[in-house]
C-alpha positions in Angstrom: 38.2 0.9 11.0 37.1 -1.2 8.0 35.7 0.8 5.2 32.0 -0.2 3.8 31.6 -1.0 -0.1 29.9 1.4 -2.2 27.5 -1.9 -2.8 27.1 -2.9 1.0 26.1 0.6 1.4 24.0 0.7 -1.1 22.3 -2.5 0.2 22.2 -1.1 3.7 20.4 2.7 2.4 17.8 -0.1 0.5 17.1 -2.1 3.3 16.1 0.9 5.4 13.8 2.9 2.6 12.5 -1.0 2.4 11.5 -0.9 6.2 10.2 2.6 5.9 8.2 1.8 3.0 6.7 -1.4 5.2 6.1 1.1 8.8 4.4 3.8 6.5 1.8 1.8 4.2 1.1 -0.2 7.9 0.7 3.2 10.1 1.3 6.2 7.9 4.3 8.5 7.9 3.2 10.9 10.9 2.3 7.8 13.2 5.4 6.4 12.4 8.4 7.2 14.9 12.5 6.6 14.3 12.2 4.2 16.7 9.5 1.8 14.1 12.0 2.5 11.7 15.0 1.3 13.4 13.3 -1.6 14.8 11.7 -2.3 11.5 15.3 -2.5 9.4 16.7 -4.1 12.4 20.0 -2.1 12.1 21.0 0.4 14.9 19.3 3.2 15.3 23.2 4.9 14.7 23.0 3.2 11.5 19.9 4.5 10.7 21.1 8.1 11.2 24.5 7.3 9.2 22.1 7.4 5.9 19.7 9.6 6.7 19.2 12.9 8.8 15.6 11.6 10.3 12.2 11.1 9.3 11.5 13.6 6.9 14.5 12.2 4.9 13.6 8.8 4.4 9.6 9.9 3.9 11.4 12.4 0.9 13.6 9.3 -0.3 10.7 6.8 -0.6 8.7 9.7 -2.0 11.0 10.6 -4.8 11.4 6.6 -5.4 7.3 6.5 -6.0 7.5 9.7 -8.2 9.9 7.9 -10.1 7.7 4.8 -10.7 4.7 6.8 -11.9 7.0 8.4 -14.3 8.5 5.6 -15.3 5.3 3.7 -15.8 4.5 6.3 -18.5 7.9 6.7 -20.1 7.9 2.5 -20.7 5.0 3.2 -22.7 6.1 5.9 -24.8 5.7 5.6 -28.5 3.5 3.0 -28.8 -0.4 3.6 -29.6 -2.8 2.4 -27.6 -5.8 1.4 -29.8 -8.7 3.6 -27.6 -9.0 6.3 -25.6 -9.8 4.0 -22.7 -6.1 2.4 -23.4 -4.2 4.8 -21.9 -5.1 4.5 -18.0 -3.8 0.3 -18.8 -0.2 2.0 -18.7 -0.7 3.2 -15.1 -3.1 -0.1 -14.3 -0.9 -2.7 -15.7 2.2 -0.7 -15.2 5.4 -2.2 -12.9 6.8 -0.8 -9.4 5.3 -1.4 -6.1 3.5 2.2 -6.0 1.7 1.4 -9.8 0.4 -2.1 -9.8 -2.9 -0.9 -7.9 -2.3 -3.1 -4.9 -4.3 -1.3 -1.7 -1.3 -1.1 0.0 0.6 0.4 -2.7 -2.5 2.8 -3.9 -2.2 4.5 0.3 1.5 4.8 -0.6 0.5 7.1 -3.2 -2.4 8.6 -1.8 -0.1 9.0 1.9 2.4 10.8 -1.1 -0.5 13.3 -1.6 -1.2 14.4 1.6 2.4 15.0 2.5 2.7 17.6 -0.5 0.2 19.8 0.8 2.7 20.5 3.8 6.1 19.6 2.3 6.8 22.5 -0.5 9.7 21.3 -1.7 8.0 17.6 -2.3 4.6 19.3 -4.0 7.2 21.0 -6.4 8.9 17.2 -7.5 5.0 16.4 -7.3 4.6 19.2 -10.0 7.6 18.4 -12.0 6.7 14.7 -12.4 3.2 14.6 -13.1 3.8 17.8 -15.6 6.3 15.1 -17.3 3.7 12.4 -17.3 0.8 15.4 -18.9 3.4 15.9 -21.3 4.0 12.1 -22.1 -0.1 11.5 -22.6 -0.7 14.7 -24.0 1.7 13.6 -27.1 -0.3 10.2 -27.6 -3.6 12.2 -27.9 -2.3 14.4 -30.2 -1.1 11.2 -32.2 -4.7 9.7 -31.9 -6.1 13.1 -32.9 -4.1 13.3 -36.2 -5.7 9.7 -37.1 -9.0 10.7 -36.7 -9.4 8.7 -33.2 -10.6 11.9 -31.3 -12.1 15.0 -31.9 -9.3 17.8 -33.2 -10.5 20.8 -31.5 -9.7 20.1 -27.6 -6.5 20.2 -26.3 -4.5 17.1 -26.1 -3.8 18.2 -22.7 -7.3 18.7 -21.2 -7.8 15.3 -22.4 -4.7 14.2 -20.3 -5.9 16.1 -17.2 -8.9 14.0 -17.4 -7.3 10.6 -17.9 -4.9 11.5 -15.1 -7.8 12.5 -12.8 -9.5 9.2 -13.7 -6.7 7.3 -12.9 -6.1 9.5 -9.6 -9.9 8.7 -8.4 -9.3 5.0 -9.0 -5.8 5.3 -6.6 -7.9 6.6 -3.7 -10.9 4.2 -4.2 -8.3 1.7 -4.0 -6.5 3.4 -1.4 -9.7 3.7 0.9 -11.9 0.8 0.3 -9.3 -2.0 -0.9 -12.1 -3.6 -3.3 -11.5 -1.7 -6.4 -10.4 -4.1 -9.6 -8.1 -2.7 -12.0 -10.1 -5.0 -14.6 -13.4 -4.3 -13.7 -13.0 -0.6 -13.3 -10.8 -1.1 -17.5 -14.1 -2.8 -18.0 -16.4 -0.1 -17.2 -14.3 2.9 -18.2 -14.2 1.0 -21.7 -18.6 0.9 -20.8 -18.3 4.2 -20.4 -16.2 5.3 -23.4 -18.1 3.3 -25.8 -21.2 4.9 -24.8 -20.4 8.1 -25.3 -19.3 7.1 -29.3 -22.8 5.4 -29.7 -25.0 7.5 -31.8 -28.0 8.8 -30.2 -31.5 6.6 -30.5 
């Protein structure tokens, strides 16, 4: 029996998270079936199974792939200063990866991601452990912004984090579920909104 490459197996475990990815932004990951999957990579469905136990393992796979991008997306943008407040949701807006460039499709990837954590404990926990990674990663540029004057001192860099990463959150599922949200526009009015709220009182 020939032996596979480490890099033809490689290729092979890509091209089936690839199909997965395709059958659960098109029908979501509980109306999905092995059989969509297998038909999707065009492999066997022996083949399928050779890389992964079932279902739940590629949904996990493709899930820990996703985590990994919003992470990431942060992480690239470590260390340098955005100039407002407003700034910070352009590194998850303008950030890389099929999961954060705000695509519908991509955005119900994430949102799908979501809903699977409230019934997948061990996936809500790498849920936890990623987005307590990314708190950690805005919560260090507010702190920066409050040293030089940018924001006010007294609230916690990481409360301010929660509330970018909630902004950002509500955009995902507004993009998710209606398809018509624009990254630019919704920059344009968060920067509306920000601006605003420096304006002194008439």
């Amino acid at each position: 029996m020939v032996r596979m490459s480490q890099e033809r197996m490689d290729a092979r475990r890509r091209q089936i998270l690839d199909a997965g990815r395709r059958c659960f932004v098109r029908n979501g990951f509980h109306a999905t079936s092995m059989q969509d999957l297998q038909s999707e990579t065009g492999l066997s469905m022996g083949a399928v199974y050779r890389y992964f136990s079932g279902k739940e393992a590629i949904v996990a796979a493709i899930a820990a792939e996703a985590l990994s991008e919003v992470a990431g997306a942060f992480e690239e943008g470590d260390g340098a200063l955005p100039p407002g407040l407003e700034d910070f949701v352009d590194l998850v807006l303008s950030g890389g990866g099929p999961v954060m460039n705000a695509t519908a499709e991509s955005a119900g990837l994430l949102v799908q991601i979501w809903g699977e954590a409230l019934r997948s404990p061990s996936l809500a926990a790498r849920l936890r452990e990623v987005m307590g990674g990314v708190r950690a990663l805005i919560g260090a540029l507010v702190a920066r912004h409050q040293e030089r004057g940018g924001l006010p001192a007294g609230v916690p860099p990481e409360h301010v984090a929660d509330a970018l990463i909630a902004v950002v959150d509500g955009f995902m599922v507004r993009r998710a579920v209606y398809g018509d949200a624009d990254p630019a526009a919704f920059r344009d009015g968060l920067r509306a909104l920000m601006a605003a709220s420096r304006s002194p009182e008439t």
